[in-house]
N, C-alpha and C positions, 0 to 999 in steps of 0.2 A: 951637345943635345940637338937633336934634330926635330924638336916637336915645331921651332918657329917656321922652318919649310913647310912641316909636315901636317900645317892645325889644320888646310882644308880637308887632309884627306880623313877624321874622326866623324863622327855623327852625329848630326845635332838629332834632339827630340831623343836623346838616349841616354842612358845614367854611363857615365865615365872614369874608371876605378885606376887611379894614378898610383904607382909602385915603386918605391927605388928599392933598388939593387941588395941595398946593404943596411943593417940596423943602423938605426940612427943614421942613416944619409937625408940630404935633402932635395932629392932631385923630383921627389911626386910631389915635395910641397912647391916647386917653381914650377914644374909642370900645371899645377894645381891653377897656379898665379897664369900662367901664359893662357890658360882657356876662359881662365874668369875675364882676361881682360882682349880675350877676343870672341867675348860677349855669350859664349856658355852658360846658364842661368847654372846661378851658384846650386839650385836644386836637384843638378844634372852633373857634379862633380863633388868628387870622394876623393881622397887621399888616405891612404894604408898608413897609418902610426909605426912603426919599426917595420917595412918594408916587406921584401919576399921574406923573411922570417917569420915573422908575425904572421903572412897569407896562409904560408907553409902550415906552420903548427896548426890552424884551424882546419887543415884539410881540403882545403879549395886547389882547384885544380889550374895549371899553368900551361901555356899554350904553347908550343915551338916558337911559331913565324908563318909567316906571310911573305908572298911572293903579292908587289906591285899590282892592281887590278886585280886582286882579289878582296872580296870581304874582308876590313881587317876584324882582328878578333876583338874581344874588351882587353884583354890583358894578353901579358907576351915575355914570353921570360928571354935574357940577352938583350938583342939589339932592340929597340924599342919606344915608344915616347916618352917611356920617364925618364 
């Protein structure tokens, strides 16, 4: 998991929608835990219940990637902070 390198580069003052991978994984709820406790107001993080599945079926849309110094997206399907 690469979120603990990576918790400066998210946005604070923004709502943050954590994902794992796979139904039933648990890596948007440690995601979830590594931003609450690098002080994220719990108000400003989400965690998806059975993951990109669950995103999937409601129709929400998923983002490639990001390249380094760009805007990251909220969400990111692959590599990414869940």
């Amino acid at each position: 998991m690469s979120l603990p390198r990576r918790i400066k580069d998210l946005p604070r003052g923004k709502r943050l929608v954590f994902v794992c991978g796979v139904l039933g994984g648990m890596k948007g709820v440690v995601a979830s835990e590594i931003a609450l406790g690098e002080g994220f107001p719990p108000q400003d993080i989400y965690c998806v219940v059975d993951g990109y599945p669950a995103w999937q079926r409601q129709g929400y849309p998923l983002v490639a990637g990001f390249e380094p110094g760009e805007k990251a997206p909220l969400l990111k399907k692959g590599r990414g902070y869940s």
